[in-house]
C-alpha positions in Angstrom: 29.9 18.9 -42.7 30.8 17.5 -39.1 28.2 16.2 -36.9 29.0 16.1 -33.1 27.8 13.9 -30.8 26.8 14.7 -27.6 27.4 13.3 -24.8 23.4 12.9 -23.9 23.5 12.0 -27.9 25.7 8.6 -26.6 23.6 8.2 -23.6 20.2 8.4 -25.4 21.8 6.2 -27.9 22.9 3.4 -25.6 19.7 3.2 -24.2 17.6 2.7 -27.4 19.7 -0.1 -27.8 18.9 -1.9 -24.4 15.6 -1.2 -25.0 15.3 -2.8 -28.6 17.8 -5.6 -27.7 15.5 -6.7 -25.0 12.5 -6.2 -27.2 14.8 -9.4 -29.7 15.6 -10.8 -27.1 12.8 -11.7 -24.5 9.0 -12.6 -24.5 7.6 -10.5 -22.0 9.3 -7.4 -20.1 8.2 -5.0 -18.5 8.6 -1.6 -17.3 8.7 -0.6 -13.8 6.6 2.9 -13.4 6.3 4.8 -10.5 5.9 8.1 -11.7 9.3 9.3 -10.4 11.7 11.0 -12.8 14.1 8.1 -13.6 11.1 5.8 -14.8 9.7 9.1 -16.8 13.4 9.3 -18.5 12.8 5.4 -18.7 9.7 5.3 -20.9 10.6 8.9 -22.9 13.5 6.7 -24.4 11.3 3.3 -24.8 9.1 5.7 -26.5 11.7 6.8 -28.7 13.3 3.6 -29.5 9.7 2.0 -30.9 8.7 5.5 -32.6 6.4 5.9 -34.9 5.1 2.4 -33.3 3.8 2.6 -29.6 5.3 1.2 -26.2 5.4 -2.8 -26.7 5.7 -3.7 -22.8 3.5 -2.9 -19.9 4.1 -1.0 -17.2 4.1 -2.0 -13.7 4.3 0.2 -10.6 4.8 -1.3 -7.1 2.8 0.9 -4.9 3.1 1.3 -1.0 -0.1 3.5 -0.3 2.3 6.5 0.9 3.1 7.7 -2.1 2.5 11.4 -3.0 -0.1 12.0 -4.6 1.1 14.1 -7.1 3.1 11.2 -8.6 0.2 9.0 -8.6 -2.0 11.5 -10.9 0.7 12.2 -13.0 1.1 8.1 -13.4 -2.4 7.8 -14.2 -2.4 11.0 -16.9 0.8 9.5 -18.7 -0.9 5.8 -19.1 -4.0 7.0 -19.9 -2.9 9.8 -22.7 -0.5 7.1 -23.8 -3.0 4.0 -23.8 -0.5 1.8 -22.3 -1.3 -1.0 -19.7 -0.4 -0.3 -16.6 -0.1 -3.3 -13.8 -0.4 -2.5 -10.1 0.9 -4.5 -7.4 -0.4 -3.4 -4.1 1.3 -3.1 -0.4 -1.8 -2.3 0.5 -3.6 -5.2 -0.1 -0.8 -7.2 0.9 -0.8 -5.7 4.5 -4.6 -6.0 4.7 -5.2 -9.7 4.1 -1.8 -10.6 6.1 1.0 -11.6 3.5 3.0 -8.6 5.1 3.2 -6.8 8.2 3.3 -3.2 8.6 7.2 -2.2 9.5 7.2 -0.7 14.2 8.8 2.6 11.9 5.5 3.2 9.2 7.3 3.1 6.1 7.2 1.0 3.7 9.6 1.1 1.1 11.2 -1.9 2.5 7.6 -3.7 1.8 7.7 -4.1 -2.0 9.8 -6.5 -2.5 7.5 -9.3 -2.3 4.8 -7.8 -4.1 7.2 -7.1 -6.6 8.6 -10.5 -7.2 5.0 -11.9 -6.9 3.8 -9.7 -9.8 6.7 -10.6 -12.2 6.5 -14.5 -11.2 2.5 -14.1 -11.9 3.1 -12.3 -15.3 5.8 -14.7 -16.1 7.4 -11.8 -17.2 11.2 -12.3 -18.0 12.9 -8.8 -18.4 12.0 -5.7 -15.6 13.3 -2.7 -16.7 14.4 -0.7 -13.2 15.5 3.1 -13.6 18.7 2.1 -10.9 21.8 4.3 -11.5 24.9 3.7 -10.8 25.7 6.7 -9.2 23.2 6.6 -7.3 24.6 4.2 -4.5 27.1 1.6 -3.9 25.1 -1.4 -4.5 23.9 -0.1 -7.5 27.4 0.5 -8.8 28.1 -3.1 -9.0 25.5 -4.2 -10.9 25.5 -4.7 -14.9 22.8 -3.4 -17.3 21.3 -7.0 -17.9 21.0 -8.5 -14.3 20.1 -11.9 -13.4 18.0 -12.6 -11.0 17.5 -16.1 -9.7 14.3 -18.4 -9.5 14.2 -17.0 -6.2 14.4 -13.1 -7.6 17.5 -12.8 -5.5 20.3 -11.0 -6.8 24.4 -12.4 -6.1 26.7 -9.8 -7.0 29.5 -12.0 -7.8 27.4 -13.9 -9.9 27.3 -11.3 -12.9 28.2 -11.5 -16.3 30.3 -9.4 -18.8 29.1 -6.8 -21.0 31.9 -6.4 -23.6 31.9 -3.8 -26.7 28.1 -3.6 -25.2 26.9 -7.3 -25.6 24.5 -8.5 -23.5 23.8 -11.8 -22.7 19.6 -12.4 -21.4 20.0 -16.1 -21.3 17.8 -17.8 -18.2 16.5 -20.6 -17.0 13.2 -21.4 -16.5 11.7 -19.7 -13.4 14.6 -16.9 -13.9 14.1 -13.6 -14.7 16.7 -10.2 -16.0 16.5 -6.9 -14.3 17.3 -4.3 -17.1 18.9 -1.0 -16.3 18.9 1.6 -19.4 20.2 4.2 -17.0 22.9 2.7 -15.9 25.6 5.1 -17.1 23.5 8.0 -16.6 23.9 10.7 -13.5 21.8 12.7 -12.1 22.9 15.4 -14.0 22.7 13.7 -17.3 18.8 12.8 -16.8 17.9 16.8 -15.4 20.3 17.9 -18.5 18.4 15.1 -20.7 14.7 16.2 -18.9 15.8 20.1 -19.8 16.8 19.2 -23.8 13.5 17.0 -24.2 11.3 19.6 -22.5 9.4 16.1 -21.0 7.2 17.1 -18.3 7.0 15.7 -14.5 5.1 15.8 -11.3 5.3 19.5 -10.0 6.8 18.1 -6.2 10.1 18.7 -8.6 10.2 21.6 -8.7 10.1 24.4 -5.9 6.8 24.8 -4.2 5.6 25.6 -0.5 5.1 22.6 2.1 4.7 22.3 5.6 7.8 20.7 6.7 9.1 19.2 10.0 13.5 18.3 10.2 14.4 14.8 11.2 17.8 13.2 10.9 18.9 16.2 8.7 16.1 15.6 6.1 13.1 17.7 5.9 10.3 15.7 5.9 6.5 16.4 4.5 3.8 16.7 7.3 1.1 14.4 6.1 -1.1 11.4 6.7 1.7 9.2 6.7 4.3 11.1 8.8 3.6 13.2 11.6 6.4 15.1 14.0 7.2 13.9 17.2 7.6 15.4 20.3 10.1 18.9 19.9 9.9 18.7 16.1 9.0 22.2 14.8 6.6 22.7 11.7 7.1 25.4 9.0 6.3 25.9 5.4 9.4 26.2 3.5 9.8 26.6 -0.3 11.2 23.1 -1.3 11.4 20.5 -4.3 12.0 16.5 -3.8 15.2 15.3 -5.6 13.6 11.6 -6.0 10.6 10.2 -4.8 9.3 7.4 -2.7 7.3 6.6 0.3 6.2 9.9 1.8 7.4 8.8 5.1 10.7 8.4 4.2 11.6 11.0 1.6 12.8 14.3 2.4 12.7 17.4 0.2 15.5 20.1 0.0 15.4 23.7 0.4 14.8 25.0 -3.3 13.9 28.2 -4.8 14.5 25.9 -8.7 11.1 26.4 -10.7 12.7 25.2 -13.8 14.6 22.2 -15.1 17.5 24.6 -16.0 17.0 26.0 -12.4 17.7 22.4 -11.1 20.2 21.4 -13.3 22.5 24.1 -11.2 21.6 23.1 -7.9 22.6 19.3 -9.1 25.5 20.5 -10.5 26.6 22.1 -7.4 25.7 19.1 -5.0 28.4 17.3 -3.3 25.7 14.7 -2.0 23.7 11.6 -4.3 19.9 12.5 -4.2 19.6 9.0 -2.4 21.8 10.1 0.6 20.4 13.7 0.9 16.9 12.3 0.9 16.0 8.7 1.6 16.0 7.5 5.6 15.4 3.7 4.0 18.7 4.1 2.8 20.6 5.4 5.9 19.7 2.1 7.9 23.6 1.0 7.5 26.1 0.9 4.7 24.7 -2.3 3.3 20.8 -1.1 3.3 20.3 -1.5 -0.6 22.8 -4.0 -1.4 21.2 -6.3 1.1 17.2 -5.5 -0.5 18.4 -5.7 -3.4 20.1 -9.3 -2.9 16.5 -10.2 -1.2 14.9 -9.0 -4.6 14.4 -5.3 -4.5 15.0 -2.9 -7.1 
């Protein structure tokens, strides 16, 4: 008897393998965890990979203080049912006692890198997992599942290694660190395809629901304590879902009527347009936004 594989069967099975090589390799990774659908996938396979054991690594969740609040329950549930440790490195905080300075435009994705690279220099820990894709954006499509980052956290794109017949090399120096990306060679279509086969659940802003809405810059944005419309912006409730999630002053939602992951896994099939580029306004800054964060130490 035959047994066909998959083509989620390869992907699942390329990321238990990241996730258990990094578990031989390093002393202390970590997870990032926002809550967003891509770190779900994320810890569903890290699940899977130590199964029947639990989750060795902690989770850590960079968070702006805009974020919906939807995706910070459903954060909270997940650690909580799970019994995981969950570290939080605040904007917030960061903003209040002066290390940062709130951005003229209010949002604050742009914000996190230095709480980020604080938190992982603090922990000493020496392997971030990131749910990046590579077809997400052009930055993103250069970089290699193990990533070095400098002692600085900073990123050089033409500073990257090989990863021949899938071997990865984690070697650092003191003071460095590897960003690990188990997605890499997933799409958006493979994780809403994956999300549909696994039956794994996530924060209802994914799916279509009603929400007072205001269109800026093409994007329809939530009307909320963190963005407010401007002068000959219109308001109206619309039946939407959010394709990825960030800070609620930057992330638009799209015009859905897909209550299921079935339901969404057409709509993605039939989009000419990366969720990042339909949605994100931290992204649209110029061609180089990411790839010039992500140099800086960003995700």
């Amino acid at each position: 008897m035959s047994t066909t594989v998959t083509e989620l069967d390869a992907l699942e099975s390329e990321s238990i393998f990241v996730f258990r090589e990094v578990a031989a390799e390093f002393e202390r990774p970590v997870i990032l965890f926002s809550g967003g659908k891509d770190s779900i996938v994320m810890l569903h396979l890290a699940r899977k990979a130590f199964a029947p054991a639990g989750v060795p690594f902690t989770l850590l969740h960079v968070d702006t203080g805009h974020n919906f609040p939807e995706v910070l329950a459903y954060r909270d549930a997940v650690v909580k049912e799970l019994g995981l440790r969950l570290e939080v490195a605040s904007v917030e905080e960061y903003i209040a006692d002066g290390r940062l300075r709130e951005r003229t435009d209010g949002t604050r994705n742009q914000l996190q890198t230095i709480p980020l690279l604080d938190a992982i220099n603090s922990h000493r820990f020496d392997a971030v997992f990131g749910g990046g894709r590579r077809d997400e954006e052009r930055a993103r499509a250069k970089e290699r599942i193990f990533s070095l980052r400098d002692e600085f956290g900073q990123w050089d794109p033409r500073n990257q290694r090989p990863e021949l017949w899938s071997l990865y090399n984690g070697k650092h120096r003191p003071g460095e660190h590897v960003r690990v990306f188990p997605l890499s060679n997933w799409t958006e279509l493979d994780i809403w395809n994956y999300i549909e086969r696994e039956q794994i659940p996530l924060p209802s802003i994914y799916y279509a629901h009603e929400r007072d809405v205001f269109e800026r810059d093409g994007m329809l944005l939530a009307v909320g304590p963190y963005s407010q419309p401007r002068e000959g912006e219109t308001v109206t409730q619309r039946l939407v879902r959010y394709r990825t999630v960030g800070d609620m002053s930057c992330t638009g939602a799209v015009a859905s009527t897909a209550t299921t992951a079935a339901d969404v896994v057409v709509e993605v099939a039939a989009s000419e347009i990366t969720e990042r580029g339909a949605t994100r306004a931290d992204d649209r800054a110029s061609e180089a936004a990411m790839e010039d964060r992500k140099r800086e130490g960003y995700f």
